[in-house]
C-alpha positions as CSV (number, residue, x, y, z in Angstrom):
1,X,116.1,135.9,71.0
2,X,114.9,133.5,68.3
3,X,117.7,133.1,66.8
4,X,119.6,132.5,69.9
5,X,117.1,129.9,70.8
6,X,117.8,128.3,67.5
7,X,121.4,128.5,67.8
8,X,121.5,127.2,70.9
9,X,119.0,124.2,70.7
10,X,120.7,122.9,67.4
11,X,124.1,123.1,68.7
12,X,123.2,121.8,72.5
13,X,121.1,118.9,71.0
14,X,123.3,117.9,68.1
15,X,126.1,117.5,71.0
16,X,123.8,115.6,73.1
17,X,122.6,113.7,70.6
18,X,126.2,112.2,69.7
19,X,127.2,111.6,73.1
20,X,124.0,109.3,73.5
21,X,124.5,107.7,69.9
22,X,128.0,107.0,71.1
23,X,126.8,105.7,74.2
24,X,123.8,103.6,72.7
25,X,126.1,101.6,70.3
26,X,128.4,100.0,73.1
27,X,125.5,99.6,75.8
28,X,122.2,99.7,74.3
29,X,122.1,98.3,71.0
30,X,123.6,94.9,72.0
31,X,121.1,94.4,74.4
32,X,118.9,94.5,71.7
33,X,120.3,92.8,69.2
34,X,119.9,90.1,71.4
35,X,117.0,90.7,72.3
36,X,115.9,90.5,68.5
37,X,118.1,87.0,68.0
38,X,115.6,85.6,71.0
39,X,112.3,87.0,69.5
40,X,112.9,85.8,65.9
41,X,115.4,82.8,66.3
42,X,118.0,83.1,63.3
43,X,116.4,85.0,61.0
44,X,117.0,87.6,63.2
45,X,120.6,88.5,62.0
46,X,119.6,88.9,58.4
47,X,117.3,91.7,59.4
48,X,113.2,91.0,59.7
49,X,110.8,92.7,58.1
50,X,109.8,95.8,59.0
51,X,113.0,96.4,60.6
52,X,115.7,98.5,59.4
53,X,118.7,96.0,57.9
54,X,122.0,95.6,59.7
55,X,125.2,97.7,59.0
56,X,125.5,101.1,57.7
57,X,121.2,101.6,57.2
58,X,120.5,100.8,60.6
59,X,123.6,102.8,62.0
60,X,122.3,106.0,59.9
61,X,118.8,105.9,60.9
62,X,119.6,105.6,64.6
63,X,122.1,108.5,64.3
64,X,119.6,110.4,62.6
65,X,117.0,109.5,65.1
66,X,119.5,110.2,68.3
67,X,120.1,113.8,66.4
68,X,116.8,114.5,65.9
69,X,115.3,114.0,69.3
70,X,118.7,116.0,70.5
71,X,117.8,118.9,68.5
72,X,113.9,118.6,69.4
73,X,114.9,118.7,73.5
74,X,117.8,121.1,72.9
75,X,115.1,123.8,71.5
76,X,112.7,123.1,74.4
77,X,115.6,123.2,76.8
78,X,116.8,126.9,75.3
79,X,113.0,128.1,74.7
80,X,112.2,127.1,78.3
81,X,115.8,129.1,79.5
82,X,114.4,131.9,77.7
83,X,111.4,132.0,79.4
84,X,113.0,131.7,82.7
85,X,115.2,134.7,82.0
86,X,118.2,134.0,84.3
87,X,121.5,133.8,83.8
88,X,122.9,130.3,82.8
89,X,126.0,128.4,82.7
90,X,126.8,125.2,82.5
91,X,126.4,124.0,86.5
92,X,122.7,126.3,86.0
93,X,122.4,123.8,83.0
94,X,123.6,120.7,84.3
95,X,120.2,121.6,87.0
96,X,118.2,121.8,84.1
97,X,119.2,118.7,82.4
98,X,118.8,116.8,85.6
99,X,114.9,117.8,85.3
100,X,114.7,116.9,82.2
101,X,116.0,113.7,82.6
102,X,113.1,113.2,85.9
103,X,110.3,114.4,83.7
104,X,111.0,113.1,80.1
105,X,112.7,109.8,81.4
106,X,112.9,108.9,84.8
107,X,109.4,109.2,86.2
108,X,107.8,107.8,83.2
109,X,109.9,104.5,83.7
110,X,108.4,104.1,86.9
111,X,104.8,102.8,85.5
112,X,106.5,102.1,82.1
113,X,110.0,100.9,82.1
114,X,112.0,100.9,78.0
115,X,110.8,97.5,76.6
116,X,113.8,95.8,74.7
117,X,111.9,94.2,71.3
118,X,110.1,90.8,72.3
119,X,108.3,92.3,75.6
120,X,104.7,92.4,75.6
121,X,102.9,95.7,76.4
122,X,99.5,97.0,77.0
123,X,98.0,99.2,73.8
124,X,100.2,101.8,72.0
125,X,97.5,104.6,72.9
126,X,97.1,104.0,76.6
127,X,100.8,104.0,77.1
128,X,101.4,106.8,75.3
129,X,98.4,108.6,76.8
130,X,99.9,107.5,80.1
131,X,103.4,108.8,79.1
132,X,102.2,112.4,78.3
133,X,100.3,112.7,81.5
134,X,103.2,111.8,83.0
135,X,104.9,114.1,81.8
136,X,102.7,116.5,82.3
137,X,102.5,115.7,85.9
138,X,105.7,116.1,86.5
139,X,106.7,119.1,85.1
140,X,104.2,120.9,86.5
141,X,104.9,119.5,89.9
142,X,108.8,120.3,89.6
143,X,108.0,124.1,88.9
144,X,105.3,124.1,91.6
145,X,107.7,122.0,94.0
146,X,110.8,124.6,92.6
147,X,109.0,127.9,92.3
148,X,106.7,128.6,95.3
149,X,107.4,128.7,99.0
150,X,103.8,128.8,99.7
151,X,102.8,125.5,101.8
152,X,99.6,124.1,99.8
153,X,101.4,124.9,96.7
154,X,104.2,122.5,97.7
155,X,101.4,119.8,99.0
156,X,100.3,120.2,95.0
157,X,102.9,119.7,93.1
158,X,103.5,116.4,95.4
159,X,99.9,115.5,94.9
160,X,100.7,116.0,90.8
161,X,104.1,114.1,91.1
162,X,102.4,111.1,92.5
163,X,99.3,111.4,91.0
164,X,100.1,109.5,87.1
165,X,101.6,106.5,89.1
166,X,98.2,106.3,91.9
167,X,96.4,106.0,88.7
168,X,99.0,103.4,87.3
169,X,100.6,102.6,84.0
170,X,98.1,100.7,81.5
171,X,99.1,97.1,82.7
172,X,101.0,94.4,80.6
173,X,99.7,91.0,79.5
174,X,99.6,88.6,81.9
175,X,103.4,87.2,80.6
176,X,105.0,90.8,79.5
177,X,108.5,89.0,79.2
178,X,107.7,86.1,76.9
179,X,110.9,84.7,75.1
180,X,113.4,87.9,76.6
181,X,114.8,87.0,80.2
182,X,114.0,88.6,83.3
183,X,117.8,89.8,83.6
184,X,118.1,90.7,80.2
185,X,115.3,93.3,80.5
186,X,116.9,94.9,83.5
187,X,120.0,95.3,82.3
188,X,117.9,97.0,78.9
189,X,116.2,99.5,81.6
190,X,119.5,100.3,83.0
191,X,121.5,100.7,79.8
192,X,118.6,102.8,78.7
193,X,118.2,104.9,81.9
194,X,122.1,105.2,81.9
195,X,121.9,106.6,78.0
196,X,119.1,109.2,79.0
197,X,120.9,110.2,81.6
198,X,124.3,111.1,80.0
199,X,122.1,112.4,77.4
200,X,120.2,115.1,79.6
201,X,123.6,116.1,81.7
202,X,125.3,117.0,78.2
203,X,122.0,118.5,76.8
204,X,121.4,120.9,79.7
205,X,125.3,121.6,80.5
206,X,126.0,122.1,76.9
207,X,122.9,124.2,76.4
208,X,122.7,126.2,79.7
209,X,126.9,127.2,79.1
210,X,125.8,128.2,75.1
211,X,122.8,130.1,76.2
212,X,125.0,132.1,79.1
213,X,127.8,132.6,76.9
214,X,125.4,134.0,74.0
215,X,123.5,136.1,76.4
216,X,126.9,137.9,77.6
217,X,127.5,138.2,73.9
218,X,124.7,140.7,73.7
């Protein structure tokens, strides 16, 4: 079973990962390279410090990062359709992705949307703190809201779905946009959504069709 976890979450993630690498570069990483251009004028296109430079380095480190968090999600994807012990295939998985994609992506965005760079934001820890209760929340109220039919088991997992965003996101300075504009960010959120999504449908499709077809293997 380890090994078919392994299998599975490598070859599920590295998929997943390309397909939202692929997708990044056309909508994503425009967005922010203008983003960078209005944060740090000119001296934005020869690369600023701290920042990875332009061209073939900055391509390789986000392909590296897009497999990377592929491979992470694909092994908690196939661990977690171990667990459940049912037979998968790829409409099972696509079912599985689209959790994933409410848990990991969607309901954090709600209290914390993706920042394109130049966007002011409340501390690192307190979002992050935020983010993993979020996530927390969530996933346990999907599997409460999914797995019981017992009435005040249902009331909560709503109570945990809604609970991160009754106690709200840590909030932004008092001008979170400052040099990016207002329809620049939203189109970052959607582009960025849009990539997560995509990214989850091939992940769970890919890995709940490799898992099945393993499992029949046996």
């Amino acid at each position: 079973m380890i090994r078919r976890i392994l299998l599975v979450g490598l070859a599920a993630g590295g998929i997943a990962g390309l397909a939202a690498f692929a997708l990044g570069t056309v909508w994503v990483a425009p967005l922010i390279a203008a983003a960078e251009a209005l944060e740090t004028g000119a001296a934005a296109a020869g690369g600023a410090s701290g920042l990875p430079a332009g061209g073939l380095e900055r391509v390789g480190l986000t392909l590296a990062a897009h497999l990377s968090i592929g491979v992470g999600f694909g092994l908690l994807l196939a661990a977690a359709l171990a667990v459940a012990g049912r037979t998968t295939d790829w409409r099972s998985g696509l079912a599985w992705g689209a959790a994933g994609f409410t848990v990991f992506a969607l309901a954090p965005a709600l209290g914390l949307p993706p920042e394109p760079p130049g966007m002011a934001a409340a501390a690192l820890p307190a979002r992050q703190w935020w983010w993993l209760g979020t996530v927390a929340a969530t996933a346990s109220g999907l599997a409460l809201l999914l797995g019981s039919s017992r009435p005040w088991l249902r009331v909560a997992a709503v109570l945990l779905l809604a609970l991160p965003h009754l106690v709200g996101a840590p909030p932004p300075p008092t001008d979170p946009a400052g040099p990016i504009p207002a329809d620049l960010a939203a189109r970052y959120v959607a582009a960025t959504l849009g990539v997560g999504a995509l990214f989850w449908a091939v992940l769970g499709a890919a890995g709940g069709h490799l898992f099945g077809r393993a499992g029949r293997r046996r």
